[in-house]
N, C-alpha and C positions, 0 to 999 in steps of 0.2 A: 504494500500500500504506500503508495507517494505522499508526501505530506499537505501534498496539494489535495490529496484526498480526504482529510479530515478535521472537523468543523474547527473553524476558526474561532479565537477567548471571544466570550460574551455572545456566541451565535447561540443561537435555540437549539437544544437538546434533536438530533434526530428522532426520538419517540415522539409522537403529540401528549398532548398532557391526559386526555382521555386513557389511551393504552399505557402510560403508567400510572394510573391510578386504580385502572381494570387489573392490573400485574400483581399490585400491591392488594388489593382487596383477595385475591386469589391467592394469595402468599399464604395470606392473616385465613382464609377460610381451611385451608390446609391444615395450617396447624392445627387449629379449633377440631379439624377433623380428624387428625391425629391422636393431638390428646382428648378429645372425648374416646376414640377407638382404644387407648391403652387403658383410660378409664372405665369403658363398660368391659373391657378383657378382664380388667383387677377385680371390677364387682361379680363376671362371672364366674369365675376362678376363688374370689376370697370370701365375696360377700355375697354369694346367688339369691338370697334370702331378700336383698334387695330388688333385684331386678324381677323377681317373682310379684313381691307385693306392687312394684311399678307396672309390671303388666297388668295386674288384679284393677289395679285405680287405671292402667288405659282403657280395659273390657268396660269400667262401671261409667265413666265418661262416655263413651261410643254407644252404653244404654239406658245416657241419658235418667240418671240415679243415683242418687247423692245416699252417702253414708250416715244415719242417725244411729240416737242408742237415747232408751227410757230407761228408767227404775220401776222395776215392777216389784214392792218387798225386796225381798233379799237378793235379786236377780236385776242386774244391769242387761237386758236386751241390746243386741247390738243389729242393725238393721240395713237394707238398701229400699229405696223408695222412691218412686216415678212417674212419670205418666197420667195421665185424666180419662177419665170417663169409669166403667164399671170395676168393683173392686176386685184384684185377685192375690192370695194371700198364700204362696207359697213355701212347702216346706219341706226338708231336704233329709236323706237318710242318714244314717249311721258311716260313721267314718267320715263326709263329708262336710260344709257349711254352706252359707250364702252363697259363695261363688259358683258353686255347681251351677245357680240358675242365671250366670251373665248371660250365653247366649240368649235363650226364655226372653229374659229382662229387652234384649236390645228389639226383641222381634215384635212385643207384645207392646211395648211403653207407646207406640205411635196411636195406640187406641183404646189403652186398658191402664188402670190407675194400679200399679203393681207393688207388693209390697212381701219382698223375701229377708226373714232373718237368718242368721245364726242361733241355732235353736240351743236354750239354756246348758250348759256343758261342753258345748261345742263353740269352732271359731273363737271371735272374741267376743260372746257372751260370757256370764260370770257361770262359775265353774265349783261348788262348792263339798271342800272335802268329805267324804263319808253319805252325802245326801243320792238319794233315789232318782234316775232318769229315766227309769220303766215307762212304759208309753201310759199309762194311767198318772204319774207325777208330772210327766209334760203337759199331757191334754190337759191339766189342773192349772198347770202355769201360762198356757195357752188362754186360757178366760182370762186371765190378769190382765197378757199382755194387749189382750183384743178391748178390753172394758178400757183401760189404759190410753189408747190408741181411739177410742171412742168410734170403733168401726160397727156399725150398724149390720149389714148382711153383705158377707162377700162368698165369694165362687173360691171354697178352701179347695188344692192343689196340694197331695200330699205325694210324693215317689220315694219306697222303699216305706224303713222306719216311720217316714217324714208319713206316708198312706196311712200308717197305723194311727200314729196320733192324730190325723184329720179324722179318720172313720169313729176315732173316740168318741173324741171331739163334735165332731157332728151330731153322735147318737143321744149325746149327753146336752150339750147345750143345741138342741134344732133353731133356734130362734133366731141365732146370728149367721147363723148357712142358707146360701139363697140357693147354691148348688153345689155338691163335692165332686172333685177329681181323683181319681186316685190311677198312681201312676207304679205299675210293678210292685203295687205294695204289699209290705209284711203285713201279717194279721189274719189271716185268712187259709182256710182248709186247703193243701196243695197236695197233691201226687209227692211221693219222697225223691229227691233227687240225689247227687252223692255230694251237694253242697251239704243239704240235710242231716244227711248219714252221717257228716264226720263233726255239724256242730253239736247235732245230741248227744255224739259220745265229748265234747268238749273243748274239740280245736274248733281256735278261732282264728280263719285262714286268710283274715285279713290283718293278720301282724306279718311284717317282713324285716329283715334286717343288713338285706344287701341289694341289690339292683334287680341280680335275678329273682330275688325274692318278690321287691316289687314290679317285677313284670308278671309270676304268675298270679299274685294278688289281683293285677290290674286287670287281666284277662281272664277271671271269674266275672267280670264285670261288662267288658266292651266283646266285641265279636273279634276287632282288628286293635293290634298293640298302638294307642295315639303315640304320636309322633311327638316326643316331649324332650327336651335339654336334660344332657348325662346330668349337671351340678343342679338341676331342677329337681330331677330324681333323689339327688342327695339330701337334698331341705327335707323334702317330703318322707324318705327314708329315717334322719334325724327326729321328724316329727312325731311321727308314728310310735319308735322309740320311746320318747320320752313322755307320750302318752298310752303307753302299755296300759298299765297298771288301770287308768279309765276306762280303755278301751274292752277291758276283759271283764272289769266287776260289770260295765252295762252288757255287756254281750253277753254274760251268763243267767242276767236275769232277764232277759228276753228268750230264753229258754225255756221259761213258766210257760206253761199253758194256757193260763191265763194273760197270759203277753203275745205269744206267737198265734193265739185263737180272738186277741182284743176285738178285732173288726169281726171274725167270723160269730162272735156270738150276740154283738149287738145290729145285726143285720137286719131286724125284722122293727128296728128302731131309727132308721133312717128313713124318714119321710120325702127329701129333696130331693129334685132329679142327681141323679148319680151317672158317673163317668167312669168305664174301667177301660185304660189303657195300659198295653201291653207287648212288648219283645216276643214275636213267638218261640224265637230261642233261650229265652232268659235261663239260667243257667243257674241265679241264684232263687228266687220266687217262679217256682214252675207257674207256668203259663195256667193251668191246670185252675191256679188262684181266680181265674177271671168265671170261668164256671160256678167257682163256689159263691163268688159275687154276684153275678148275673140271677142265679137260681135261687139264693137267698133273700132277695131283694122285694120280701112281699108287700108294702107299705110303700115306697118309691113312687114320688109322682110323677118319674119317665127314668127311663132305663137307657144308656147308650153304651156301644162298648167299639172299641176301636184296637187292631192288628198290627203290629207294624213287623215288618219283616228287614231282615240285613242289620238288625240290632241284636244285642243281649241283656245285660241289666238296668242302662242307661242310656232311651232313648231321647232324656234332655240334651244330651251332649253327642250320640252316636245319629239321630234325625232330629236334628234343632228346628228346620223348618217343619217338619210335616206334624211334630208334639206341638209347635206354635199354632200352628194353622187346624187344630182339630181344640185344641185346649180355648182358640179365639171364637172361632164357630159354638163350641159348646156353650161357651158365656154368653153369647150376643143371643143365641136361642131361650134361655132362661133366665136373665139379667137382663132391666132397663138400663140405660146410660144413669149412670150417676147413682145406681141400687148400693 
């Protein structure tokens, strides 16, 4: 390059001031994109427990549902809440909490006033040593938190455990049920299956303690293993852990007969239209359950029962649209805007 080639003191910069300013903004977005990349690797790797509950608050944003918590007596409810128009009052099974129902939440809130907790013991509701969660001590706290909450009659939504305590719940207080759901729920007279077999001799096959652990746990549940982060596994592994010890005094007393028959013996005390949906593969509540529903149901002022097929125990999360789309139809048939 000849010297006659290059820009003479005080000439103007050969860049225009635009493309360095574009160069410089690109520099500065770089980094930013660097160190956020080392820092979501460190939270993935040290602190996954963060990026878990981050995800948990993206789901509850995208379903439009903000996080509350009451005092009912001795029990802090802790809760997500959304949407306008007819009420739906969902609640979740054993081993689970509120978040099982984001997607639910995201689907329904465009047209259904929705309201899922964390049911006493579980998530972060209050949790209190030594005390009863049999689905007879929930359905009791369940009045609290509804009298509490001052909801008049909503369309209760129960899947699993979460079934049992609705169908309690129902039989016992009818006045605040305008319709029940119940979704793969316990409680109710089923064919024996070999989930069956191995908790009435005592195991409880929803403890794990390593990865593979929690994959055959998870696949008692889903039909296809969900596609979840190794250090995700870990929190959820850790967790589980450290709530053994809960996890096993409710699990065995849900073994009562009077707990595992709750729904099947106050059936002829449910007066509201009633909804039984169900996984025809369910693996942990034989299918079987929706017969003893449907045939017991002599007092019911309408009967609906809905199949779904390509699921197992969790077609909240295994067909999130097509549980939306039958659980919104059932409400709008039996609930006014704003019941």
């Amino acid at each position: 390059m000849t010297k006659s080639s290059l820009p003479a003191a005080g000439q103007a910069h050969p860049r225009p001031l635009w493309q360095r300013l574009l160069i410089r903004r690109l520099k500065f977005l770089a980094i930013v994109a660097a160190v956020l990349g080392v820092g979501l690797g460190g939270c993935y790797l040290f602190a996954p427990q963060w990026l878990l509950s981050a995800e948990m608050a993206r789901k509850a944003m995208a379903a439009h549902v903000e996080t509350h918590s009451v005092q009912v007596g001795d029990t802090k409810w802790v809760y997500y809440e959304g949407g306008k128009g007819p009420t739906l009052l969902l609640l979740h099974g054993f081993g689970a909490d509120k978040n099982v129902w984001l997607e639910q939440l995201r689907l329904l809130t465009p047209n259904f006033h929705v309201i899922a907790p964390d049911l006493p013991g579980w998530g972060d509701s209050t949790r209190i040593d030594g005390a009863s969660y049999n689905i007879d001590a929930q359905a009791a706290r369940l009045q609290g938190f509804i009298a509490t909450l001052r909801l008049q009659r909503v369309v209760l939504v129960g899947h699993s455990m979460g079934g049992a305590i609705a169908g309690t719940y129902a039989a016992d207080h009818p006045e605040h049920v305008a319709a029940l759901a119940l979704i793969d729920a316990f409680g109710l007279k089923t064919n024996e299956n070999e989930f069956v077999r191995q908790s009435l001799a005592g195991t409880n096959l929803f403890n794990y303690d390593d990865r593979a652990g929690f994959e055959r746990a998870t696949l008692l549940a889903f039909e296809k293993m969900p596609s979840i982060p190794g250090r995700f596994v870990d929190v959820m592994i850790k967790k589980n852990q450290s709530e053994r010890a809960f996890h096993d005094r409710t699990f065995h007393e849900l073994l009562d007969p009077s707990q595992y028959l709750s729904v099947q013996n106050r059936l002829d005390r449910l007066t509201m239209p009633v909804l039984g949906l169900w996984c025809h593969d369910d693996k942990i509540i034989d299918i079987s359950g929706l017969d003893s529903l449907r045939n017991g149901l002599s007092h019911a002022s309408a009967i609906s029962s809905s199949v779904l097929s390509g699921c197992n125990h969790m077609p909240v999360l295994e067909k999130p649209e097509e549980t939306a789309r039958i659980l919104g139809a059932f409400t709008l048939q039996h609930m006014s805007l704003g019941g």
